[in-house]
C-alpha positions in Angstrom: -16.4 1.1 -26.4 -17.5 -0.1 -22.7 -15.9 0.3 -19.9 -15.0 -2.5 -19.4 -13.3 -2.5 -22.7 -11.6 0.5 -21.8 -10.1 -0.7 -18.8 -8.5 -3.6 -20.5 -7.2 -1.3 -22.8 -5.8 0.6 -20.0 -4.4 -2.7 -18.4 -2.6 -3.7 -21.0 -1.2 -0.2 -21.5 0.1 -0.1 -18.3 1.4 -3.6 -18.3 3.3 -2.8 -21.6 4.8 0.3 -20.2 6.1 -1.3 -17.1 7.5 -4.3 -19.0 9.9 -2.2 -21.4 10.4 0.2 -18.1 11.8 -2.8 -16.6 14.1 -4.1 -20.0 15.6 -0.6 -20.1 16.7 -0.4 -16.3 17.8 -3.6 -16.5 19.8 -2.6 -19.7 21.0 0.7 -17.7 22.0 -1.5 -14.4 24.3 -3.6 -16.5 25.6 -0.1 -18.1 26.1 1.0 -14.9 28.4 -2.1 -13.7 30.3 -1.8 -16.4 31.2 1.0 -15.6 31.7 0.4 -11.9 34.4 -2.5 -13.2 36.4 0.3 -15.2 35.9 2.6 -11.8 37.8 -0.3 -9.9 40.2 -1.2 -11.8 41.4 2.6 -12.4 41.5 2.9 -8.7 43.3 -0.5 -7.5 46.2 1.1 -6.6 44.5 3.4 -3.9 41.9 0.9 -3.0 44.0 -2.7 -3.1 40.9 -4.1 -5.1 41.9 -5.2 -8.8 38.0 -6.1 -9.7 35.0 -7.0 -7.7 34.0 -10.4 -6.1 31.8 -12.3 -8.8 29.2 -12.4 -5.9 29.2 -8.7 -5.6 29.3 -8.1 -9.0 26.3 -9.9 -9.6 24.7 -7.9 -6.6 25.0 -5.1 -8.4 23.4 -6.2 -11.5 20.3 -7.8 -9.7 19.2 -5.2 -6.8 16.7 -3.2 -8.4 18.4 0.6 -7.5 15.5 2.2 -9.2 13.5 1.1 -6.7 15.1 2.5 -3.7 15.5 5.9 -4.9 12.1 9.0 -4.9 9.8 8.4 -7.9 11.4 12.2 -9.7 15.0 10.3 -9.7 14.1 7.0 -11.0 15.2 8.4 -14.1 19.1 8.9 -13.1 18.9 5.4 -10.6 21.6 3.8 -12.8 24.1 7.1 -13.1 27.0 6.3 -11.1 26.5 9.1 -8.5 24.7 9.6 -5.2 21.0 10.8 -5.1 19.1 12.9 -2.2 16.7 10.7 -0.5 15.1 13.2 1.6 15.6 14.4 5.0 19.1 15.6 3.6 20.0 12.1 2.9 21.2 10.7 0.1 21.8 7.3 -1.5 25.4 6.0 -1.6 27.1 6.4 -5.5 26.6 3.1 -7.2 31.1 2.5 -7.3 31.4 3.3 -3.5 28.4 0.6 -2.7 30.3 -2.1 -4.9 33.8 -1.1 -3.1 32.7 -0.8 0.5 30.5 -4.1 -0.3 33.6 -5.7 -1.7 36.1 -4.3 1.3 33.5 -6.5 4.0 34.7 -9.7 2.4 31.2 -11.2 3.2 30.4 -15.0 3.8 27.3 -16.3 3.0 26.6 -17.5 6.6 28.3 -14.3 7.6 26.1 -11.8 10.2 26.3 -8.1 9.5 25.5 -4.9 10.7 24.2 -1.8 8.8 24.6 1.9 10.7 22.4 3.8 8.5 20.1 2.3 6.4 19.0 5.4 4.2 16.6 3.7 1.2 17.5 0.0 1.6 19.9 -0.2 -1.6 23.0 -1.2 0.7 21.2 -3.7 2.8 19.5 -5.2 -0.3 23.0 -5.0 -2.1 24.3 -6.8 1.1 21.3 -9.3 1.9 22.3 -11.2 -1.4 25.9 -11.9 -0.1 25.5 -12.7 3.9 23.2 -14.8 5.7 20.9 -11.6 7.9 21.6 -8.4 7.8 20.7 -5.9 10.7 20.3 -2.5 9.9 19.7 0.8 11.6 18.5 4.1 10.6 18.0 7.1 13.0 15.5 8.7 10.5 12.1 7.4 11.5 10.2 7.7 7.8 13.5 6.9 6.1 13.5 3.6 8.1 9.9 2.9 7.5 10.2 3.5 3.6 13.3 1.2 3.8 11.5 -1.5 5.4 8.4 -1.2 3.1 10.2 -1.4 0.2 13.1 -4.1 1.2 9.7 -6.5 2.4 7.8 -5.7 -0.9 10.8 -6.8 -2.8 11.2 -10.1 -0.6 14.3 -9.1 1.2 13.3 -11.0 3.9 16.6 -11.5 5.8 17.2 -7.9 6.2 16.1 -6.9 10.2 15.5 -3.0 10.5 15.4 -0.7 13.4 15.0 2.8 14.5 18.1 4.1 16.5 21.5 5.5 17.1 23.4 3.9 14.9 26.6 4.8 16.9 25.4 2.6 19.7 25.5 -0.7 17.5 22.2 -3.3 17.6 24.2 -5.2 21.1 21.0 -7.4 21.4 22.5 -9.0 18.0 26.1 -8.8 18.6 28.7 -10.1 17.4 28.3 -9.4 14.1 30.8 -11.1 11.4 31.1 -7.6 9.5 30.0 -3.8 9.7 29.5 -1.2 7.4 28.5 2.0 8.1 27.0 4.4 5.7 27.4 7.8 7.1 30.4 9.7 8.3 31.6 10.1 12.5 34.3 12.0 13.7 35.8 8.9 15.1 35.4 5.0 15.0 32.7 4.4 17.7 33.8 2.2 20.2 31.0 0.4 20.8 30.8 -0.8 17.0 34.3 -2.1 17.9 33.3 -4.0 20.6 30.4 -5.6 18.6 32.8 -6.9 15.9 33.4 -10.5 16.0 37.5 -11.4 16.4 38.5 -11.6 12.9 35.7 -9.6 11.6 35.9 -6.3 9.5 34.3 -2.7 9.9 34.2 -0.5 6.9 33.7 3.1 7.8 34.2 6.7 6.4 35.4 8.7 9.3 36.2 12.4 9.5 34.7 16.0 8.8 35.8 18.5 6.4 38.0 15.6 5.2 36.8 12.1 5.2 39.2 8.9 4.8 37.2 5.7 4.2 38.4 2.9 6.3 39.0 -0.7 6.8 39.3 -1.9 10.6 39.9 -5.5 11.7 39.6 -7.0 14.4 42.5 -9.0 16.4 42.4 -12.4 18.3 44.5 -10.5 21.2 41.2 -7.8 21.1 43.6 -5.4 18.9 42.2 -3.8 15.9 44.3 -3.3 12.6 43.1 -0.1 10.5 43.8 0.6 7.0 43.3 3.6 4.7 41.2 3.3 1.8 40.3 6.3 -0.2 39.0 9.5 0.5 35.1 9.5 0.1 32.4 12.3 1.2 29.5 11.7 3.0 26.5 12.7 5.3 27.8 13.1 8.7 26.8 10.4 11.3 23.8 11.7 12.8 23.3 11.0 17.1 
């Protein structure tokens, strides 16, 4: 055999591989919505969501998880649990993604801000339901992996940035919605003040306990907050 026969034979390999690679996640990402649906439904009394938005829903069967997540994990991308990242981060669980999605109550020509981008999953997730997304991350090789990955999957309305993502993205301001992805002892104000009038903020807040949150926005300049659930996650890193 010649080389060159050889490295069709590898090609095609490959290409095989990669084709039932990609059946079998897709099978495992619809696995894994159905069993986010169950998830809501048995916690609508706590949360105040019965089942998910169609549009969400249908995020969450589309965005490629497998790709946002280290190569060694790609295995367990569709288990409904969080995943380390790196740098002692960790990708949101798959049910908390879909209800903190759901809880913005996203338009399509709606403006939102991300405080911690992590891998990209949640901007991807969130890039498919509003019309930009901004997001932050204060990790300077998590943001650059996130961006490299969101634009080699043609997320092109998602806008990244290295930073504090206490301190907002005020060049963009107002934002319609903002979720943030990593836990503060308190609501930063500034976030607050970069929240459109009507908009909503969807944040876990605390330390040894953490409540996730729903905060909107008042025409008087008020905000309204409301208890979701509690949740665990990274702390909010300044």
């Amino acid at each position: 055999m010649t080389f060159s026969q050889i490295l069709l034979v590898v090609l095609f390999v490959t290409r095989a591989v990669s084709e039932v690679e990609a059946q079998n996640f897709t099978a495992e990402r619809q696995q894994m919505v159905k069993e986010i649906d169950a998830m809501v439904a048995a916690t609508e009394r706590a949360t105040g969501v019965a089942k998910l938005d169609e549009r969400v829903r249908e995020a969450m069967s589309v965005v490629p998880r497998h790709e946002f997540v280290p190569a060694p994990a790609r295995s367990s991308a569709y288990r409904n649990r969080p995943l380390p990242i790196g740098k002692g981060q960790t990708i949101s669980q798959p049910f908390i993604v879909a209800l903190m999605t759901e809880l913005l109550q996203l338009e399509k020509t709606g403006k939102v801000l991300e405080v911690g981008t992590g891998s990209g999953y949640q901007a991807a997730i969130l890039s498919l339901l509003a019309r930009d997304v901004y997001t932050i991350e204060i990790v300077p090789s998590l943001a650059k992996a996130a961006q490299a990955t969101l634009g080699r999957l043609g997320y092109g309305n998602v806008h990244t940035s290295v930073g504090d993502g206490y301190l907002g993205w005020p060049e963009q301001a107002p934002f319609d919605a903002i979720i943030v992805t990593a836990a503060p002892d308190h609501i930063p104000p500034e976030l607050v003040k970069q929240l459109r009038t009507g908009g909503k903020m969807v944040i876990p807040v605390g330390t040894s306990r953490q409540e996730l949150m729903v905060l909107t926005k008042n025409a008087n300049g008020t905000t309204s907050m409301r208890t979701v659930a509690p949740v665990t996650f990274v702390p909010l890193t300044r």
